[in-house]
C-alpha positions in Angstrom: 0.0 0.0 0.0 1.7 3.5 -1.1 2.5 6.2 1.7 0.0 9.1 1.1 1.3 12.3 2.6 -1.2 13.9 4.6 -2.0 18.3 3.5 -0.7 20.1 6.3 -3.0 22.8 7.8 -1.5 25.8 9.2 -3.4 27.0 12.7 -2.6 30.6 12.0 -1.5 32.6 9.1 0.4 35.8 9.3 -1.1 39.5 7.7 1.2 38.7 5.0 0.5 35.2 4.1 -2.9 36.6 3.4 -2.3 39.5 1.6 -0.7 37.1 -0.4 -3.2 34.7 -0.4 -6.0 37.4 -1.7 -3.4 39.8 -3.6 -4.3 42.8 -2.0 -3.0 45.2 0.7 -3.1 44.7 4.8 -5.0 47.9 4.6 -8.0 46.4 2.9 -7.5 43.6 5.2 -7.7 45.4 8.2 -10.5 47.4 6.8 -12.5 44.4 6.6 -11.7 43.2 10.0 -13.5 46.2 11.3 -16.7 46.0 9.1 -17.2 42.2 9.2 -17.8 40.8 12.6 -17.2 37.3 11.1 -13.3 38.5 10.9 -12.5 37.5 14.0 -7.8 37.2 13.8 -6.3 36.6 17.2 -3.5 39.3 17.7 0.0 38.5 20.0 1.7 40.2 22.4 3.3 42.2 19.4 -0.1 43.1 17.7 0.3 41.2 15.2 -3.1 39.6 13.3 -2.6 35.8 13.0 -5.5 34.5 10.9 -7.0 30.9 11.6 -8.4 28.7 8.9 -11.3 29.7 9.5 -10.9 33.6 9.0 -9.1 32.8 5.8 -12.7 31.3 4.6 -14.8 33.9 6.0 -12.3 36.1 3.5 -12.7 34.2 1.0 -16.3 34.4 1.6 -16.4 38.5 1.4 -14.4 38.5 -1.3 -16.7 36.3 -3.2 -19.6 38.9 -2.5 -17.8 41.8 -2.8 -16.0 41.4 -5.7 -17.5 38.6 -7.5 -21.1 39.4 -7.3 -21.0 42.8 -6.4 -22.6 43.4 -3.5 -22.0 46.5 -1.4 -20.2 46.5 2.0 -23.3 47.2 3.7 -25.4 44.2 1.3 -22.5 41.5 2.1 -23.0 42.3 5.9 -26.7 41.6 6.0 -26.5 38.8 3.4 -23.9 37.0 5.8 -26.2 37.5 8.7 -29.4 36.6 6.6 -28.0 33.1 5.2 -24.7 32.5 6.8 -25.3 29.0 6.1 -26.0 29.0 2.8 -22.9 31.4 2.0 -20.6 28.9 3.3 -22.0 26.0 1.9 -21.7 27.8 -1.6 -18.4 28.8 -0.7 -17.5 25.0 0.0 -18.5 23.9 -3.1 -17.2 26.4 -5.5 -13.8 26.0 -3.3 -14.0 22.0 -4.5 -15.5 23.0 -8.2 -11.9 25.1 -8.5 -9.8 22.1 -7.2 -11.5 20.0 -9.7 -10.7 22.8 -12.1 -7.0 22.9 -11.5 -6.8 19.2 -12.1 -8.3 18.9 -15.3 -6.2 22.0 -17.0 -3.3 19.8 -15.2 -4.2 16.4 -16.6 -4.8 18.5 -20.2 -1.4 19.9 -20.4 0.2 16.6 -19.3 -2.0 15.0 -22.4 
């Protein structure tokens, strides 16, 4: 039976490892923070955010509404309170639709 390496999830992530993650600046990120109660990061003794999984989704969420369907700040605030649940079920399954889509443009250049 063949050794299958396990994905290693991070507990936190750093300001920047998001801002890399989403392409933009820490200012937008921080913005966000304060208009999104969702956005929970733990800080350190420092002040500095560290993001855990699950703030990284709630991002990824935002950015979804905000920038993919255009809602306003104000409309992805009370769409996230109206139907968190459905938001982040959506979110789950167009996170798995993309995996699926980096495989198959993988498998088509290796063809």
């Amino acid at each position: 039976m063949p050794y299958k390496e396990r994905d290693i999830n991070k507990m936190y992530y750093t300001m920047g490892e998001v801002t890399e993650m989403f392409n933009v600046n820490a200012s937008q990120i921080r913005f966000y923070e304060k208009e999104f109660d969702i956005l929970q990061p733990k800080k350190n003794k420092k002040g500095n955010r560290l993001f855990t999984p699950e703030d990284v989704e709630n991002l990824k969420i935002i950015f979804h509404l905000v920038n993919d369907k255009g809602f306003t700040l104000k409309g992805a605030k009370e769409h996230l309170k109206t139907n968190s649940g459905d938001v982040k079920e959506n979110q789950k399954i167009i996170a798995s639709l993309e995996k699926i889509k980096t495989f198959l443009v993988k498998l088509n250049e290796e063809l």
